[in-house]
mmCIF file of the C-alpha atoms, coordinates in Angstrom:
data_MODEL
# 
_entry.id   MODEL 
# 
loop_
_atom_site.group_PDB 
_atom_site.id 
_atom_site.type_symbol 
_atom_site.label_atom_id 
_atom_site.label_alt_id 
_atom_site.label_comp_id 
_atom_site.label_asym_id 
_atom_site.label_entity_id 
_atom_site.label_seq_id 
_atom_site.pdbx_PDB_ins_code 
_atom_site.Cartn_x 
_atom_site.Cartn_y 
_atom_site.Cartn_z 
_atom_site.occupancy 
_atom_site.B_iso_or_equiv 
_atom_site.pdbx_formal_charge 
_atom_site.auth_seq_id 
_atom_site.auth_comp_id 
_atom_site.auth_asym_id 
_atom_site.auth_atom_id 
_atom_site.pdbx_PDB_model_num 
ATOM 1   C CA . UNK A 1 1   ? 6.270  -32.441 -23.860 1.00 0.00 ? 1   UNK A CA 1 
ATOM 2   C CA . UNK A 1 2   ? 3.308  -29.791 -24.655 1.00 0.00 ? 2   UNK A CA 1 
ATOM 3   C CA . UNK A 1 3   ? 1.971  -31.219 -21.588 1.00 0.00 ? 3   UNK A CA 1 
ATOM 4   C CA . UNK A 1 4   ? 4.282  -30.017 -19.060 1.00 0.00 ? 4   UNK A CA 1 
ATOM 5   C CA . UNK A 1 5   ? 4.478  -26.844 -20.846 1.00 0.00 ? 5   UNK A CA 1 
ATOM 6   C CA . UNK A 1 6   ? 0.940  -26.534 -20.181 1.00 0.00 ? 6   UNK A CA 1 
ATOM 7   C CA . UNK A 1 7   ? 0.910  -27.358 -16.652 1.00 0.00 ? 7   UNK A CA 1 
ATOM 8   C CA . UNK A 1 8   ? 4.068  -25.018 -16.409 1.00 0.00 ? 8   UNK A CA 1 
ATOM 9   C CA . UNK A 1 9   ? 2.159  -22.104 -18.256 1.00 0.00 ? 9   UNK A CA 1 
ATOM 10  C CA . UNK A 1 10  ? -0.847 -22.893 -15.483 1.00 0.00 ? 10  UNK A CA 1 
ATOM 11  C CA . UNK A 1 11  ? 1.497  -23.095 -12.631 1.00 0.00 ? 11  UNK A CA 1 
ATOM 12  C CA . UNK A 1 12  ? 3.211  -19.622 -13.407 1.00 0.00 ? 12  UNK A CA 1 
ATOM 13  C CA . UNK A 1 13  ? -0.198 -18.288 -13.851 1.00 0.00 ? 13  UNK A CA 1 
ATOM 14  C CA . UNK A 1 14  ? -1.333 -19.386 -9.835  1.00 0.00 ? 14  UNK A CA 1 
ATOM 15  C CA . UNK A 1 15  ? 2.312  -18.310 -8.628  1.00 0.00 ? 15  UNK A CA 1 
ATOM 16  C CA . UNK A 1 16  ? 1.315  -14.777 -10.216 1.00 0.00 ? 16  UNK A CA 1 
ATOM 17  C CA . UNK A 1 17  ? -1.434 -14.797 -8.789  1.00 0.00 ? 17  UNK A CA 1 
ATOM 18  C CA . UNK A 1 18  ? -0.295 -15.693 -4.980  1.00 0.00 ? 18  UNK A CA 1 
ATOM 19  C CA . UNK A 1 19  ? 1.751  -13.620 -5.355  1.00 0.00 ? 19  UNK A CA 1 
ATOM 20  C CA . UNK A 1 20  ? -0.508 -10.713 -6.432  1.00 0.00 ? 20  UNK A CA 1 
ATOM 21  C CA . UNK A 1 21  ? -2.560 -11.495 -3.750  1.00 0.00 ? 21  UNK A CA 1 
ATOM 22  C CA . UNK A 1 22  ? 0.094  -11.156 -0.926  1.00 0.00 ? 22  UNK A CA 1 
ATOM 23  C CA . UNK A 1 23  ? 1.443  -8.177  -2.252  1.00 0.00 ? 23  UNK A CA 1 
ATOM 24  C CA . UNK A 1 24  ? -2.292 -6.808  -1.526  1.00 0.00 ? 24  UNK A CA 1 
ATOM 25  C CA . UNK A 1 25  ? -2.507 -8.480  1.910   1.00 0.00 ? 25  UNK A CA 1 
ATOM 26  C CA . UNK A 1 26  ? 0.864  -6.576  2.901   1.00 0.00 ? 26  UNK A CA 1 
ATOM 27  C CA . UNK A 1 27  ? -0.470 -3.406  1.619   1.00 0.00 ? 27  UNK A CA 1 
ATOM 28  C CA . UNK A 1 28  ? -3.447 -3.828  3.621   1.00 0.00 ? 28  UNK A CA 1 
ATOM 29  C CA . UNK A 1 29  ? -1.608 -4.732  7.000   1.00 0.00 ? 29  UNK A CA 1 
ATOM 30  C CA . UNK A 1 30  ? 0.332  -1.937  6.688   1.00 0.00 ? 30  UNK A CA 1 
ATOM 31  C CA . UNK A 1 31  ? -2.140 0.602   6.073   1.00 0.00 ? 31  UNK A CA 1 
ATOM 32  C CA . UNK A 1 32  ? -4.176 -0.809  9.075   1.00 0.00 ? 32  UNK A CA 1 
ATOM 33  C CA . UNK A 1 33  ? -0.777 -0.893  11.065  1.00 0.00 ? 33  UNK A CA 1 
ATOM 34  C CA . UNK A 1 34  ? -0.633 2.635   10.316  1.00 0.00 ? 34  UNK A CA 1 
ATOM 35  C CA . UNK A 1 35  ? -4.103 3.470   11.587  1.00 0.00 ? 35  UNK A CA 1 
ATOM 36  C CA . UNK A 1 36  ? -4.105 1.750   14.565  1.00 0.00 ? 36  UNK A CA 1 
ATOM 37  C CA . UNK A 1 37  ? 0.032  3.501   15.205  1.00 0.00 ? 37  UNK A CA 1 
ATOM 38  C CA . UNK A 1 38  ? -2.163 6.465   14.696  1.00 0.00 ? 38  UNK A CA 1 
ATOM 39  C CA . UNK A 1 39  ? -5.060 5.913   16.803  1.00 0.00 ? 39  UNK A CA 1 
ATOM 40  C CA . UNK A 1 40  ? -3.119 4.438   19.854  1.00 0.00 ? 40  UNK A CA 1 
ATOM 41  C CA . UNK A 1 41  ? -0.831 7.973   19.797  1.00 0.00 ? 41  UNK A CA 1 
ATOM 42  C CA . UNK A 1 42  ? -3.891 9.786   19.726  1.00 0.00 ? 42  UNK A CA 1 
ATOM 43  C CA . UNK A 1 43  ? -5.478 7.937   22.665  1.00 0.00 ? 43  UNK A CA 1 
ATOM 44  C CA . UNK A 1 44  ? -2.054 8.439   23.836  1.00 0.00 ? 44  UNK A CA 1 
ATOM 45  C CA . UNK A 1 45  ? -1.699 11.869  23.779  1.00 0.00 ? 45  UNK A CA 1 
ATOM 46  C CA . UNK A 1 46  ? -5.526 12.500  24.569  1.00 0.00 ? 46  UNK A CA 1 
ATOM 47  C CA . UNK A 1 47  ? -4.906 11.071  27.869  1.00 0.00 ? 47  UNK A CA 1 
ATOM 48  C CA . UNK A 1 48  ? -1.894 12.916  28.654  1.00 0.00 ? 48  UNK A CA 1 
ATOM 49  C CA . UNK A 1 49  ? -3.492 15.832  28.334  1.00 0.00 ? 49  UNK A CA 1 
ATOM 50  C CA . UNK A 1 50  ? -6.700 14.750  30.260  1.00 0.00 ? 50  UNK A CA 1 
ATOM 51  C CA . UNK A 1 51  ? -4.270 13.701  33.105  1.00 0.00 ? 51  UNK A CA 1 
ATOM 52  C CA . UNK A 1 52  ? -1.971 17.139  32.701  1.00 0.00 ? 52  UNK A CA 1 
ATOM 53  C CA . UNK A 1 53  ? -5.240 19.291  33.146  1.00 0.00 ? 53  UNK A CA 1 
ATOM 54  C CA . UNK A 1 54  ? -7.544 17.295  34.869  1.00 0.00 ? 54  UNK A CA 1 
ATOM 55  C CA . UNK A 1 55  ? -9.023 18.667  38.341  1.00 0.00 ? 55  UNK A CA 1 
ATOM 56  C CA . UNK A 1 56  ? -7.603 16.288  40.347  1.00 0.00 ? 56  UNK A CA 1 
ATOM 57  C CA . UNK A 1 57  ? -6.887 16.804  44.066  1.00 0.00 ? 57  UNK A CA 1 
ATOM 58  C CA . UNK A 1 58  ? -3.639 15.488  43.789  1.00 0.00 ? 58  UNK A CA 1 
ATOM 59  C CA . UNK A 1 59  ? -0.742 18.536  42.637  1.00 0.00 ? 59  UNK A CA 1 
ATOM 60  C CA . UNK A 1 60  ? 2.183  17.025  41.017  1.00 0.00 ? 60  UNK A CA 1 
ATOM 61  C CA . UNK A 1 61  ? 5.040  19.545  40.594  1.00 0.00 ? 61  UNK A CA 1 
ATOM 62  C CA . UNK A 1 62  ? 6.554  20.823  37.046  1.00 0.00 ? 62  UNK A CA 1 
ATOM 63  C CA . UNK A 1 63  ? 9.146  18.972  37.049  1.00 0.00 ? 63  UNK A CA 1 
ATOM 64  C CA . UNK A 1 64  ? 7.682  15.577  37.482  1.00 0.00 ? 64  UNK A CA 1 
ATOM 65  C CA . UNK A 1 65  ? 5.128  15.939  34.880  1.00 0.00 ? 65  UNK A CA 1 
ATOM 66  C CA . UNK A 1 66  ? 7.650  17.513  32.563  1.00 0.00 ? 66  UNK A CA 1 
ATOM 67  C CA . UNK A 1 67  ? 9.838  13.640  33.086  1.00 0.00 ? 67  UNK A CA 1 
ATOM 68  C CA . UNK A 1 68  ? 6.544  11.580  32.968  1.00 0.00 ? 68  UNK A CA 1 
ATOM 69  C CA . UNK A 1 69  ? 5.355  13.549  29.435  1.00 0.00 ? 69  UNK A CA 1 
ATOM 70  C CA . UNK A 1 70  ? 9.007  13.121  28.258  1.00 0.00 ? 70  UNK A CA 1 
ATOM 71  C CA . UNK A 1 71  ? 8.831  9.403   29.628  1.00 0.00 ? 71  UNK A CA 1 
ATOM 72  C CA . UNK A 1 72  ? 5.401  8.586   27.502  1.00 0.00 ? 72  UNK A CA 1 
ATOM 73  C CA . UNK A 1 73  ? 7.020  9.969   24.385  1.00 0.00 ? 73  UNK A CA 1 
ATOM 74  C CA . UNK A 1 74  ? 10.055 7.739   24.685  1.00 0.00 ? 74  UNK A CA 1 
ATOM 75  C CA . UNK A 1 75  ? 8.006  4.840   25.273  1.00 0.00 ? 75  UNK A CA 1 
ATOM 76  C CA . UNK A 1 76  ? 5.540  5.371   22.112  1.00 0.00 ? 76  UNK A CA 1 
ATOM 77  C CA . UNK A 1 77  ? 8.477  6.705   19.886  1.00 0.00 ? 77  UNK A CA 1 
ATOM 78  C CA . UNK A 1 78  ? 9.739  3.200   21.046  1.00 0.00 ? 78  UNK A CA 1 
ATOM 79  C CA . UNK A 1 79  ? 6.831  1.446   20.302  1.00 0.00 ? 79  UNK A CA 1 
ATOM 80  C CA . UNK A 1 80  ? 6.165  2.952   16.840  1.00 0.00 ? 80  UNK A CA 1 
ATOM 81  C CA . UNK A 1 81  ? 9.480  1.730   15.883  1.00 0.00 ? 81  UNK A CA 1 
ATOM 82  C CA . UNK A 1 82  ? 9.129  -1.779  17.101  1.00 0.00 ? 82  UNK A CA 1 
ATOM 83  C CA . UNK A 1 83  ? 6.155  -2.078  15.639  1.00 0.00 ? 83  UNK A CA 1 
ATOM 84  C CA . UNK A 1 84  ? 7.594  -0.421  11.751  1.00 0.00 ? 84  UNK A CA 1 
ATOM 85  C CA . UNK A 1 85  ? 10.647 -3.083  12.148  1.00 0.00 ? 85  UNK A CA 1 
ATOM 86  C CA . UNK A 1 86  ? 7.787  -5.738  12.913  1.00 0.00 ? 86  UNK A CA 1 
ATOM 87  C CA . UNK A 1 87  ? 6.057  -5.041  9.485   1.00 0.00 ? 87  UNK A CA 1 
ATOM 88  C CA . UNK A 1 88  ? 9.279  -4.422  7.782   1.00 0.00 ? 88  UNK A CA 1 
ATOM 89  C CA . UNK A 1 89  ? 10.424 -7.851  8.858   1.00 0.00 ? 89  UNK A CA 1 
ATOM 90  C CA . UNK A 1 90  ? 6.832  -9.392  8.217   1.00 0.00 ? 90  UNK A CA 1 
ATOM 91  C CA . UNK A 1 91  ? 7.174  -7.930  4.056   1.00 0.00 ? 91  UNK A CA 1 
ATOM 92  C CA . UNK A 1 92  ? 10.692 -9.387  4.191   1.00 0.00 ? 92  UNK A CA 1 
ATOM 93  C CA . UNK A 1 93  ? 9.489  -12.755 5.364   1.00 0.00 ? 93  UNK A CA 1 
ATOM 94  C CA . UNK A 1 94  ? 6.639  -12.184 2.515   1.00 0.00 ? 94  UNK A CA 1 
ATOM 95  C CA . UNK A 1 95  ? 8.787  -11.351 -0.463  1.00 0.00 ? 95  UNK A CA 1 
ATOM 96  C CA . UNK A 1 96  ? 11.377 -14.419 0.817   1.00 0.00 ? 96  UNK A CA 1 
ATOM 97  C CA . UNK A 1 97  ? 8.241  -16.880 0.966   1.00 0.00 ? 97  UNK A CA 1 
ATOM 98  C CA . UNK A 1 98  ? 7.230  -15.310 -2.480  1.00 0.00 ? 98  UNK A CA 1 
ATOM 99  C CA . UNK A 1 99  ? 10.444 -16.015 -4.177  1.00 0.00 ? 99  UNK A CA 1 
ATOM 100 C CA . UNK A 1 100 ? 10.959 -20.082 -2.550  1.00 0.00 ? 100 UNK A CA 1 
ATOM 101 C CA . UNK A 1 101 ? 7.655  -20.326 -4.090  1.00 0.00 ? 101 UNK A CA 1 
ATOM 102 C CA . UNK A 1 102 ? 8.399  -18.817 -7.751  1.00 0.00 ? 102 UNK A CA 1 
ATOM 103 C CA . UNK A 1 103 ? 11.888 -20.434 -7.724  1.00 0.00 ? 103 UNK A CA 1 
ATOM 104 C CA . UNK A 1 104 ? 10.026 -23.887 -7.275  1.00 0.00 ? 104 UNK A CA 1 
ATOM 105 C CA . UNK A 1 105 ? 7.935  -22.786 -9.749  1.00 0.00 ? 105 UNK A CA 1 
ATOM 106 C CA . UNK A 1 106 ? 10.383 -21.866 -12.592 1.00 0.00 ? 106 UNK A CA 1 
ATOM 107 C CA . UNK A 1 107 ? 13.500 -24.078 -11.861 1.00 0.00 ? 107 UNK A CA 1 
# 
């Protein structure tokens, strides 16, 4: 009997672990989901304004650059909020996985 206590004491121990360790992953792939949400809305917006006062030969009226700059931030709000129900989905999927494993674990 003290032997499968044993093994049960060493397989709660690895499950705490795993699961210590996936909590970090998921902290890190959100951070860097964060940064690179931040970096494409930068190289976003740096290019909208490159293309609103660029010299270029070709005169586009108020209007339509008023719809295309309202267009881009539609399509990047969009964006950003696919990609925040992606990692919200991805930590759900995470935590689920976690607790299969620890149920198996500690029936």
């Amino acid at each position: 009997m003290s032997q499968n206590k044993e093994k049960r004491a060493e397989l709660e121990s690895q499950a705490a672990e795993i699961q210590e360790q996936l909590t970090e992953t998921v902290t890190e792939y959100k951070k860097v989901g964060n940064q690179l949400l931040i970096v494409g809305g930068i190289v976003a917006g740096g290019y909208l304004l490159y293309s609103m006062f660029s010299g270029s030969k070709k005169k586009g009226s108020f209007v339509s650059d008023a719809i295309k700059s309202y267009a881009l931030a539609l399509a990047l709000s969009y964006a950003k909020d696919l990609l925040i129900d992606y990692l919200a989905s991805l930590e759900a999927e995470t935590e689920a996985a976690v607790t299969v494993e620890d149920s198996t674990v500690n029936p």
